[in-house]
VOPAGU-2260 file (C-alpha; in pm, 1 decimal, decimal comma):
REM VOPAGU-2260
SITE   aa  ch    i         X         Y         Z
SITE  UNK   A    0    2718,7    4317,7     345,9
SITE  UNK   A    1    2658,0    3974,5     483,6
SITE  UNK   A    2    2918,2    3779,5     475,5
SITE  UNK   A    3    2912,6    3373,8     503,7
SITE  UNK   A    4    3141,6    3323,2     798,4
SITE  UNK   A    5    3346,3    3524,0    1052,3
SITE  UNK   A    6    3665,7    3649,0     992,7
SITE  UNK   A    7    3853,3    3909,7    1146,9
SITE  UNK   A    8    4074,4    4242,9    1008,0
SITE  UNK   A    9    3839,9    4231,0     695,6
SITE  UNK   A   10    3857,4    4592,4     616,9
SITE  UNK   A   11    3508,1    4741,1     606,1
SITE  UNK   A   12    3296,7    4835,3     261,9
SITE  UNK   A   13    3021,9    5069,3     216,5
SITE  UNK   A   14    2693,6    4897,3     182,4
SITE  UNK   A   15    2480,4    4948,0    -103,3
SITE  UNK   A   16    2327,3    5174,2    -169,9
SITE  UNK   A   17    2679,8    5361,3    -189,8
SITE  UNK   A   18    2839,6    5695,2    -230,2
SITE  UNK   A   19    3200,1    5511,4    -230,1
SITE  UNK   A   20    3397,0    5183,0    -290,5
SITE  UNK   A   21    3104,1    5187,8    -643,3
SITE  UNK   A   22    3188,5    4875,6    -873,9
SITE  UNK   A   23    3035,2    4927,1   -1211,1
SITE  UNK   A   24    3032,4    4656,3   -1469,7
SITE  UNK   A   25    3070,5    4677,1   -1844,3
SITE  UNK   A   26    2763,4    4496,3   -2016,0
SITE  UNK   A   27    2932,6    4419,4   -2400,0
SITE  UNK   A   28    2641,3    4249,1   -2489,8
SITE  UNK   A   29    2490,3    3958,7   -2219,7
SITE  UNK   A   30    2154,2    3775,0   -2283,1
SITE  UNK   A   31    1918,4    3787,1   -2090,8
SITE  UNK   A   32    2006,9    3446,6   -1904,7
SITE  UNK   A   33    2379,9    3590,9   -1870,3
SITE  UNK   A   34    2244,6    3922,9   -1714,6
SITE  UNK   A   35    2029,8    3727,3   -1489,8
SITE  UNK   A   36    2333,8    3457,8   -1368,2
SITE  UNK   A   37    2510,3    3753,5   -1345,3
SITE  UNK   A   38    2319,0    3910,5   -1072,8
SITE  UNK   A   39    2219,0    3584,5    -915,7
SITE  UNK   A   40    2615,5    3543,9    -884,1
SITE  UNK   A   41    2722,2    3861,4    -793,4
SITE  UNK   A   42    2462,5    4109,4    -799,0
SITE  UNK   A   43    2495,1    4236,2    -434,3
SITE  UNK   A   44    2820,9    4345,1    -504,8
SITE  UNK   A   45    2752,3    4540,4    -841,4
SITE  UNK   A   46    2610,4    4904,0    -836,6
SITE  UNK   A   47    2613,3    5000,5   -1154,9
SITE  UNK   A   48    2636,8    4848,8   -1520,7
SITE  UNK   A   49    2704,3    4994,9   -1852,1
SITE  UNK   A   50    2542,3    4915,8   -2145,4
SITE  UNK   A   51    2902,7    4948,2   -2337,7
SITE  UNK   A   52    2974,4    5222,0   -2596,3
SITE  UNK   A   53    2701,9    5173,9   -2888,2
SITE  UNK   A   54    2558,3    4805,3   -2795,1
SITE  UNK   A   55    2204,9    4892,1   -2634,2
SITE  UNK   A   56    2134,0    4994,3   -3022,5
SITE  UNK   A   57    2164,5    4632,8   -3129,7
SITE  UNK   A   58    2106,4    4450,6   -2849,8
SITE  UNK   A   59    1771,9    4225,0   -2791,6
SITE  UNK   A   60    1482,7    4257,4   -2553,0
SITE  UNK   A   61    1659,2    4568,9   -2461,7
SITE  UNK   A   62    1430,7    4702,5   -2258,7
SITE  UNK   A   63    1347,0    4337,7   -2066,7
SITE  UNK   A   64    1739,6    4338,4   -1989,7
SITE  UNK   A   65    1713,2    4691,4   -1847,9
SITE  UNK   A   66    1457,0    4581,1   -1619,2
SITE  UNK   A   67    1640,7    4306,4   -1503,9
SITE  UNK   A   68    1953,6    4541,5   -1390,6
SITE  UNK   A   69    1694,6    4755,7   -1200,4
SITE  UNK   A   70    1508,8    4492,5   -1013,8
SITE  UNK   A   71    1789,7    4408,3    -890,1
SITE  UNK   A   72    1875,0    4746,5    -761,9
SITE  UNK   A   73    2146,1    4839,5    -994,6
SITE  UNK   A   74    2174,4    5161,4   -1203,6
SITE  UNK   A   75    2200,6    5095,0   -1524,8
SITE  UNK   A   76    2317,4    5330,8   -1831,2
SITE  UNK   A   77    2417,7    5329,4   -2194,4
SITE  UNK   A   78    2793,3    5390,6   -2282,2
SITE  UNK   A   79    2909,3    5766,8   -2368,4
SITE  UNK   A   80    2967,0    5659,9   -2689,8
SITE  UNK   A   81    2603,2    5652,4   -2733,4
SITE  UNK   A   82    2550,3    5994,0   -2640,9
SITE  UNK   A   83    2827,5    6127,6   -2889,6
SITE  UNK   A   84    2683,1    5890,1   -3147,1
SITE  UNK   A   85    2313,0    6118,5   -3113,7
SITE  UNK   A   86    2531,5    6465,3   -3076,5
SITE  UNK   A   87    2764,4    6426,8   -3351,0
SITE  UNK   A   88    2436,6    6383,3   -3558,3
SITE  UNK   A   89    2284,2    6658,8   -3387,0
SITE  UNK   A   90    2056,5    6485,9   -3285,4
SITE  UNK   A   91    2021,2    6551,7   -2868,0
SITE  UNK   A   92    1666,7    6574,2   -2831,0
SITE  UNK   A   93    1601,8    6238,1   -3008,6
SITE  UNK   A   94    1882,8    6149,1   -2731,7
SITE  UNK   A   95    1637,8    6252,8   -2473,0
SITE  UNK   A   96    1404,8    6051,7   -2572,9
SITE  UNK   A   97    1552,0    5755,9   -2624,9
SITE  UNK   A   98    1666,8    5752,3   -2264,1
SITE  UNK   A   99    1312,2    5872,5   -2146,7
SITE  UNK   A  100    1170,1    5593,6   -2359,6
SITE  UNK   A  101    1378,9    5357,9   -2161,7
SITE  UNK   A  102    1330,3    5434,4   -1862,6
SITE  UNK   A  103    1758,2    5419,9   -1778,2
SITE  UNK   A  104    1873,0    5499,5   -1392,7
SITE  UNK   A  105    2150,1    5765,2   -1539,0
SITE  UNK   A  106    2332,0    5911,6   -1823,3
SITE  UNK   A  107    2658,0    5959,2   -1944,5
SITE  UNK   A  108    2744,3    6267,9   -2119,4
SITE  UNK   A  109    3143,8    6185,2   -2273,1
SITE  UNK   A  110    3399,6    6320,7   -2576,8
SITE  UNK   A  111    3598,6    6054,6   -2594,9
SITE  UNK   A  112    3544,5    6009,0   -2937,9
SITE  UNK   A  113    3478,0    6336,7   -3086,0
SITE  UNK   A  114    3573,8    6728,8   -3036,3
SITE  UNK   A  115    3323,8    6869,2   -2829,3
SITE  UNK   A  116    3325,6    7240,6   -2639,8
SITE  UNK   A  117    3368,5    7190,6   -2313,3
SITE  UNK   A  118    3187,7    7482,6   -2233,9
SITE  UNK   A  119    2915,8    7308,2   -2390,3
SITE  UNK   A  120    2978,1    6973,5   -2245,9
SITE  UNK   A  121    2889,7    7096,6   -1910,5
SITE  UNK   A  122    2615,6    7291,2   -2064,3
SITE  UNK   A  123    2502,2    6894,1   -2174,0
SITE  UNK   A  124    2551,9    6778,5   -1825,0
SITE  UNK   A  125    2369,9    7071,5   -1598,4
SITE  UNK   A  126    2054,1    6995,3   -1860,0
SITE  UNK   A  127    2053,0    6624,1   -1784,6
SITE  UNK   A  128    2127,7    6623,9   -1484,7
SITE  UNK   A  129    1815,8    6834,2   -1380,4
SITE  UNK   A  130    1663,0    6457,8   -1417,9
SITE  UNK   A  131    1913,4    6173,7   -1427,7
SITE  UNK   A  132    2192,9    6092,7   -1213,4
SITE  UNK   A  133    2527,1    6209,9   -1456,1
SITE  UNK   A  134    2803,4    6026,0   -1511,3
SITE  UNK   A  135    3094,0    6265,2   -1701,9
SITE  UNK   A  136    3404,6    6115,8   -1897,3
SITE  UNK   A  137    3746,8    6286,3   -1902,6
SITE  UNK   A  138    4024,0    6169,0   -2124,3
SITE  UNK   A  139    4053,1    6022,9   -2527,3
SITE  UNK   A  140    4031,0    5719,8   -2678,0
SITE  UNK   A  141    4249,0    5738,9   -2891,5
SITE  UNK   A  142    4605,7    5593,4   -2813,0
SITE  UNK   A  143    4895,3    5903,6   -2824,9
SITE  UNK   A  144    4698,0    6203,5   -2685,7
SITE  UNK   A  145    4762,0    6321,6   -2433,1
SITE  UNK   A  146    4598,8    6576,5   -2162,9
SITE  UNK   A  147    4804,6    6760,4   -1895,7
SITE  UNK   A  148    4733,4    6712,0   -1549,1
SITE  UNK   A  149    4600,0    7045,6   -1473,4
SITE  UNK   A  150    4360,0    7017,0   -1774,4
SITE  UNK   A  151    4237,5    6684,3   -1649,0
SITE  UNK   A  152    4179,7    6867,2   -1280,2
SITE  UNK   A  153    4011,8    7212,6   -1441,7
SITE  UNK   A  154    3778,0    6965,0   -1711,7
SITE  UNK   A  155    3673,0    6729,5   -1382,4
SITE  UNK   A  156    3630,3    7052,8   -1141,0
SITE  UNK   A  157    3408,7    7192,7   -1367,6
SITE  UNK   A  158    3200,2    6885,2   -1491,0
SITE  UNK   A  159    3087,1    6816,8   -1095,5
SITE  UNK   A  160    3013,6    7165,0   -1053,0
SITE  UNK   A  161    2766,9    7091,2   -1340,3
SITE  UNK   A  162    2613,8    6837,0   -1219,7
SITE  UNK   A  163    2824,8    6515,5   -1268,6
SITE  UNK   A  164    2758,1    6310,6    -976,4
SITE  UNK   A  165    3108,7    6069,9   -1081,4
SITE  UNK   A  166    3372,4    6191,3   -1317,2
SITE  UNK   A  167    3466,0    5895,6   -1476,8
SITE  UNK   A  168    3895,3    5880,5   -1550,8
SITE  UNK   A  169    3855,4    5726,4   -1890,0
SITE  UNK   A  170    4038,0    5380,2   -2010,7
SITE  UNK   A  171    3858,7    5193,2   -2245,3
SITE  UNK   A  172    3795,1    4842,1   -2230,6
SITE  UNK   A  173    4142,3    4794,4   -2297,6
SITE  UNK   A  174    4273,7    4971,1   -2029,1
SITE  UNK   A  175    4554,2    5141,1   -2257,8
SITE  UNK   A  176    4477,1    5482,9   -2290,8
SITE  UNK   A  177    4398,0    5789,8   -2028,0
SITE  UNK   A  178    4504,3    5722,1   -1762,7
SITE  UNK   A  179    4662,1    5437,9   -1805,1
SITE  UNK   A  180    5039,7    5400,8   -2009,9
SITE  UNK   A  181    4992,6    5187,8   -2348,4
SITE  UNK   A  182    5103,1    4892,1   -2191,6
SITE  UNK   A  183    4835,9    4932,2   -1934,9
SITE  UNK   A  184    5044,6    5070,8   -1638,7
SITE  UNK   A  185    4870,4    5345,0   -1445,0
SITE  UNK   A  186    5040,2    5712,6   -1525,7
SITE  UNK   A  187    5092,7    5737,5   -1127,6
SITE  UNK   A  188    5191,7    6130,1   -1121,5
SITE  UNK   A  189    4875,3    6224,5   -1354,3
SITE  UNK   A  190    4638,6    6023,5   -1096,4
SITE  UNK   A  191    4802,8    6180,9    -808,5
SITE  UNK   A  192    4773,4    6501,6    -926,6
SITE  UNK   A  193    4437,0    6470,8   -1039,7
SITE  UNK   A  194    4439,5    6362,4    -614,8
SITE  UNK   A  195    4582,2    6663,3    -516,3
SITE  UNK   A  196    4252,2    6879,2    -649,0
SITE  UNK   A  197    3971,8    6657,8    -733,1
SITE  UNK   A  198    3767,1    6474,6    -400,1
SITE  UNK   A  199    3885,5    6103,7    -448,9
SITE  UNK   A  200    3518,1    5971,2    -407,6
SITE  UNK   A  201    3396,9    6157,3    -671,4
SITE  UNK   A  202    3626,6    5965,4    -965,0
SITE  UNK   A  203    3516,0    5653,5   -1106,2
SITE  UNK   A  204    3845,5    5508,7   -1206,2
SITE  UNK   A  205    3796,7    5276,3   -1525,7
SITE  UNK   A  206    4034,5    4956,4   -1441,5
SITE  UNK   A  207    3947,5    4656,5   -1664,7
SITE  UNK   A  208    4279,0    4484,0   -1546,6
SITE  UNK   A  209    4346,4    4311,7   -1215,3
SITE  UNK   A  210    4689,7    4486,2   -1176,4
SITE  UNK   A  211    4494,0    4822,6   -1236,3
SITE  UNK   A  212    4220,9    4708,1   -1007,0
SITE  UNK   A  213    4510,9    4609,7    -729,6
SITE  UNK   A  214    4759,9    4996,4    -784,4
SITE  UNK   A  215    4399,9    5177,9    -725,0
SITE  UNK   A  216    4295,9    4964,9    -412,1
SITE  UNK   A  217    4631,1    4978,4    -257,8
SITE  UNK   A  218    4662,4    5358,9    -301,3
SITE  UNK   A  219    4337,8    5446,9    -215,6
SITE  UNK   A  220    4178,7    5159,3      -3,6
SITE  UNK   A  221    3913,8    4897,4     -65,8
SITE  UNK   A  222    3660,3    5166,1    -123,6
SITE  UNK   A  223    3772,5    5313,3    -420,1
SITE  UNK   A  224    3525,7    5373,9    -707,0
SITE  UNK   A  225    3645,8    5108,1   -1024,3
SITE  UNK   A  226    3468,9    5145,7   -1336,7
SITE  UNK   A  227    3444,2    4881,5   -1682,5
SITE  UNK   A  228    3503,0    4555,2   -1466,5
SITE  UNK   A  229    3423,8    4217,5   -1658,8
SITE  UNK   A  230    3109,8    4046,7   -1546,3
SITE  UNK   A  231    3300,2    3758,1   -1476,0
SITE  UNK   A  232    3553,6    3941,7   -1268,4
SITE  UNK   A  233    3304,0    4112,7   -1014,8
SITE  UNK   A  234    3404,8    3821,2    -725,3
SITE  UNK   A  235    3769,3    3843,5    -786,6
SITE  UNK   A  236    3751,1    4251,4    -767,8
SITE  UNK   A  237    3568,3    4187,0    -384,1
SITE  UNK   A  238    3825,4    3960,3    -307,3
SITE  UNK   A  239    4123,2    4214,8    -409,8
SITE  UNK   A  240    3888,9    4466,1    -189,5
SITE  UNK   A  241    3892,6    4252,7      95,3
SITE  UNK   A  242    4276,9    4160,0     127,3
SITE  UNK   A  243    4171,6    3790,0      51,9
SITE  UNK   A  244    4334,2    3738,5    -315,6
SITE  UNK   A  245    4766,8    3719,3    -344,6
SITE  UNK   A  246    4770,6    4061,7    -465,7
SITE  UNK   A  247    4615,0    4275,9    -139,1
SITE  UNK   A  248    4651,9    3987,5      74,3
SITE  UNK   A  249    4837,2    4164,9     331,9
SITE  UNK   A  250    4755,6    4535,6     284,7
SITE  UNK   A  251    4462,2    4556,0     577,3
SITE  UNK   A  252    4623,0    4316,3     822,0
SITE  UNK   A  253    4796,3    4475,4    1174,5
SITE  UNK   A  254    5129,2    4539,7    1119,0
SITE  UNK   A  255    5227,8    4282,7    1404,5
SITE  UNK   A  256    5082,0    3962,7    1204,3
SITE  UNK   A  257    5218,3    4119,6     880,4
SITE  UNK   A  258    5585,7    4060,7    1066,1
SITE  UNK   A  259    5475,9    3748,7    1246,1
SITE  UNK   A  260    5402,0    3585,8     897,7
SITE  UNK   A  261    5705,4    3649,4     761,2
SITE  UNK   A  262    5875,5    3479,5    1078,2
SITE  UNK   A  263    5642,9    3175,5    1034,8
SITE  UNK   A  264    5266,1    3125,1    1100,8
């Protein structure tokens, strides 16, 4: 990362392209010009984007936007809604081909939305991911249910041993559900459970909202993997990563100018 001036105790990120410290972007619906000012803005600090739940089916110049995403160097995908959309239909092969047809970075295989085997969800996932990079979803999306921890652990275990290369903590756009209580607070003894069992780097924690954004990066560092971030909030997110934003402002600085601040600069 190149950064426009010098400034010390900035804690250090993972340059791209990255195992760790991923930010992935949730595409509702952007034109093309959007997509492009998006990258022009803050595409060096985006790895991934997601074509949200069912919108690459009605979206324009779909595959000019895809392009666009991939120039740029970012992986881009279609939401797991998509791929329940094709199963629930039975209709996985056509699935196949759609993403062939469009030439898409990754897939995400998900059951967010309906009841699928999870026997043969990682069946779904070892089969794709012989040639795409996987991204698997744990958790519902519907408000009320809820998973214990150790199912959340034995569901994500499994799903990398298939082939997931990110298990992805699900949220929804409106960061109520999963992981997260209804009124968006994180459900901190799940997550650190899910901690305890399940390599930290290999979760893609969906966080839509800043105080989500800030628990995650202040329990486990600027190089956490954050998931479903608005375009228009990529910046901000680097800044919470960095310790320069309110929030995380002093969480990476020495412990001796942490205590001389509070005496007086």
């Amino acid at each position: 990362m190149i950064y426009n001036f010098n400034l010390p105790y900035i804690p250090e990120r993972e340059q791209k392209p990255r195992e760790k410290g991923i930010t992935m972007v949730m595409d509702k619906g952007l034109s093309l010009s959007e997509a492009e000012n998006m990258i022009e803005a803050s595409g060096h600090l985006i790895d991934i984007v997601k074509l949200g739940f069912g919108t690459s089916y009605v979206t324009n110049h779909l595959a000019q936007k895809i392009k666009i995403y991939q120039k740029a160097k970012i992986k881009v995908y279609f939401g797991g809604t998509l791929f329940e959309a094709f199963v629930v239909r039975k209709k996985f092969r056509e699935y196949l081909r759609v993403i062939e047809k469009f030439g898409v970075d990754a897939v995400e295989v998900s059951d967010g939305s309906i009841v699928l085997d999870h026997k043969k969800k990682c069946k779904y996932i070892s089969q794709i991911a012989k040639n795409y990079t996987v991204f698997s979803e744990v958790g519902s999306k519907e408000a009320g249910i809820l998973i214990s921890p150790s199912k959340w652990i034995s569901m994500m275990q499994q799903e990398l041993e298939a082939g997931s290369w990110k298990v992805i903590a699900e949220a929804r756009e409106s960061g109520n559900v999963g992981i997260y209580r209804p009124n968006g607070s994180a459900h901190s003894t799940l997550v650190n459970k899910i901690l305890e069992k399940v390599p930290k780097d290999s979760i893609m924690w969906e966080a839509p909202h800043k105080p989500q954004q800030v628990w995650f990066i202040k329990l486990l560092g600027p190089n956490v993997n954050l998931g479903n971030i608005a375009p228009n909030e990529v910046i901000p997110l680097e800044t919470l990563r960095l310790g320069l934003r309110g929030d995380t402002f002093f969480s990476f600085l020495p412990e001796k100018i942490v205590k001389e601040s509070k005496q007086g600069v």
